[in-house]
N, C-alpha and C positions, 0 to 999 in steps of 0.2 A: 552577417550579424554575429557579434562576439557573444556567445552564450556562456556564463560561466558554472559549466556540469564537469562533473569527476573524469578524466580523459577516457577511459574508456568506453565509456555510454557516450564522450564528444564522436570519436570515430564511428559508433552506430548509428548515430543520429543528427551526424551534422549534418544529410541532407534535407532535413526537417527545418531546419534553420531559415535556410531559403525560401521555402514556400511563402505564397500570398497569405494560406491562413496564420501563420506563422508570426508574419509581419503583425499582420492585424491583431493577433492574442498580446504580443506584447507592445503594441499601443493602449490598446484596452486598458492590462493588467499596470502597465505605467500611469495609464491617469486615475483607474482607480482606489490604487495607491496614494496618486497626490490629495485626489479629494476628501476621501474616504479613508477610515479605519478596517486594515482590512488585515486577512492573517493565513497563512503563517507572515514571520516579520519575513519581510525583503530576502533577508540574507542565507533563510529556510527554508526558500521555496523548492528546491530541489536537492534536499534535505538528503530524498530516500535514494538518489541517485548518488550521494556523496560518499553514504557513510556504505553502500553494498553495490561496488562496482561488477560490470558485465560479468566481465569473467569470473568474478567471488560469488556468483549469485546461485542459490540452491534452492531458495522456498520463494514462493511470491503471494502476498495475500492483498488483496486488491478491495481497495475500501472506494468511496465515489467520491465523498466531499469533504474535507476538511474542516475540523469542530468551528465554529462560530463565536466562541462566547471569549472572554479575553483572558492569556496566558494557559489557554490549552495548546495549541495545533502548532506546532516543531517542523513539521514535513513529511514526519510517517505516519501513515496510516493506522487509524486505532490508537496510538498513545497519544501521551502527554506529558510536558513538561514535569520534571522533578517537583515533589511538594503540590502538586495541581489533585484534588479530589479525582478520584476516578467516574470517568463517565459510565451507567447503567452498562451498555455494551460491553465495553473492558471490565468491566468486574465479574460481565456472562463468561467471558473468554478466560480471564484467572478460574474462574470456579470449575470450570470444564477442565481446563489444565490440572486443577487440584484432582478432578475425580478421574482422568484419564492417567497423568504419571506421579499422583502421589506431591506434586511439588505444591507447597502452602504456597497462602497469597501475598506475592512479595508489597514490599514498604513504597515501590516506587511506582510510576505509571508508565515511564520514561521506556521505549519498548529500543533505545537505542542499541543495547546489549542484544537483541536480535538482530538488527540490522548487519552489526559488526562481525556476525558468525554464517550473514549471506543469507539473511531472510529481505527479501526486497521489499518494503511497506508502501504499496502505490495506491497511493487517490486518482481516481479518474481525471477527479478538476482537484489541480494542483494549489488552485485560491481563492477565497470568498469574501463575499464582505459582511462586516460584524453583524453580529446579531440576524443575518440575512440567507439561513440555508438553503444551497443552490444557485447562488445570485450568479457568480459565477459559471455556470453550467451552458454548455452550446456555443462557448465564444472560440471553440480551438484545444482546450485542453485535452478534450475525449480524444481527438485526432493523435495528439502527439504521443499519449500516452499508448494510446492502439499500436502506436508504432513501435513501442518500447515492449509489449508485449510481443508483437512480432518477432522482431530481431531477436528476442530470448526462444521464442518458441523456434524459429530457426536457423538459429545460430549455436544453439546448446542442447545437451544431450540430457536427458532422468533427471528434470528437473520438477518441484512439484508444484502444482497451481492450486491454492486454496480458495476458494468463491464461495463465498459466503452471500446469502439472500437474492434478492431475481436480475440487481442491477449486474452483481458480479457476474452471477450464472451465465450472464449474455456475454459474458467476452469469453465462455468456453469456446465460439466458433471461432476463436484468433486460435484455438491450440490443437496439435495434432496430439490426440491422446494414445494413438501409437508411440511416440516419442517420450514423451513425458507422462507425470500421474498425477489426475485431474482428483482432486478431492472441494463436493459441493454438497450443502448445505444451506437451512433458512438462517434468515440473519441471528447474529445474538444479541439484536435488540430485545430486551424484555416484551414489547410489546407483537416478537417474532418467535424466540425462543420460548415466551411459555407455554405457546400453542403446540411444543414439540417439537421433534428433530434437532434441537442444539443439543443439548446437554447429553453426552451417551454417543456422538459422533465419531467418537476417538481419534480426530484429526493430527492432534500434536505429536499422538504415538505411530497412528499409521504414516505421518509423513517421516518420520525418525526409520522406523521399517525399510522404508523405500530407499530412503536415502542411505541407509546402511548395504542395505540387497546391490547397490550401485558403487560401493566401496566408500562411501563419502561419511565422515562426521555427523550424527546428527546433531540437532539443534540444543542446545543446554534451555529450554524453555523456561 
């Protein structure tokens, strides 16, 4: 099956291709496409693979499902299209940003400028359908992307895993945290964060830390 992802995440994961569930996710995701309004658009879907290939990849922050509602959801996880209102979560995550390194809350939503500097933005389920969150969920996606978490977690060295809230938390068991630096926390949905534990995590700074301790750029957040 001709998959078209960034070549370097094609050589990780072209055995993935193959597989029975495989087949069946993009039958699925092909008709619910035809019938249905569903998002990111088409040519999005593997967005986060595009824009932060294998080998460039330094941060990973792993969200589950993709925004629902129309002209948000690009393929990275947490942002959003240019000019799009910011979703409650993303405005936790700038404010937390503001009180961790100082940096005000930028004009755009569009988290692509992370992507580009090897922060990897992965949804569990890569597609949904409108207005419909989760519809998508259990058809194959969670499989492939386990696998992408894989191949990072052993195939690369000090890299850092951000998991935010209890869905993420569960794919700490895909990461040898001898190897890499696992940084977890409740979600920064309002309805997660005001009960504590977001806001004061210092995630943006302690991953910039780590990845400095490891010779590597930190992230321009």
């Amino acid at each position: 099956m001709n998959v078209k992802i960034e070549e370097s995440w094609k050589v990780q994961l072209e055995g993935e291709f193959e597989k029975p569930y495989f087949t069946a996710l993009t039958k699925f995701v092909r008709q619910e496409y035809t019938h249905f309004t569903c998002y990111p658009p088409g040519t999005c879907i593997f967005n986060a693979f595009r824009l932060c290939p294998f080998d460039k990849t330094k941060v990973v922050i792993i969200g589950q499902d993709p925004y629902h509602e129309p002209g948000q959801a690009h393929g990275l996880s947490f942002s959003v299209n240019d000019g799009v209102m910011f979703p409650p979560s993303l405005i936790n995550i700038f404010k937390e940003i503001e009180m961790d390194l100082g940096i005000p809350m930028p004009t755009t939503g569009n988290l692509a400028r992370w992507a580009e500097q090897g922060v990897l933005l992965l949804n569990a389920t890569l597609t949904v359908r409108a207005h419909q969150a989760g519809s998508h969920q259990r058809r194959g996606w969670e499989t492939f992307t386990d696998a992408a978490i894989r191949a990072l977690n052993g195939g690369r060295e000090h890299l850092v895993f951000i998991l935010w809230g209890g869905y993420a938390r569960s794919k700490a068991s895909l990461i040898d945290g001898s190897r890499h630096f696992i940084l977890q926390s409740v979600h920064p949905s309002p309805l997660s964060a005001n009960r504590g534990g977001w806001f004061g995590n210092h995630h943006f700074s302690r991953a910039n830390a780590y990845l400095q301790q490891h010779g590597m750029t930190p992230i321009c957040w």
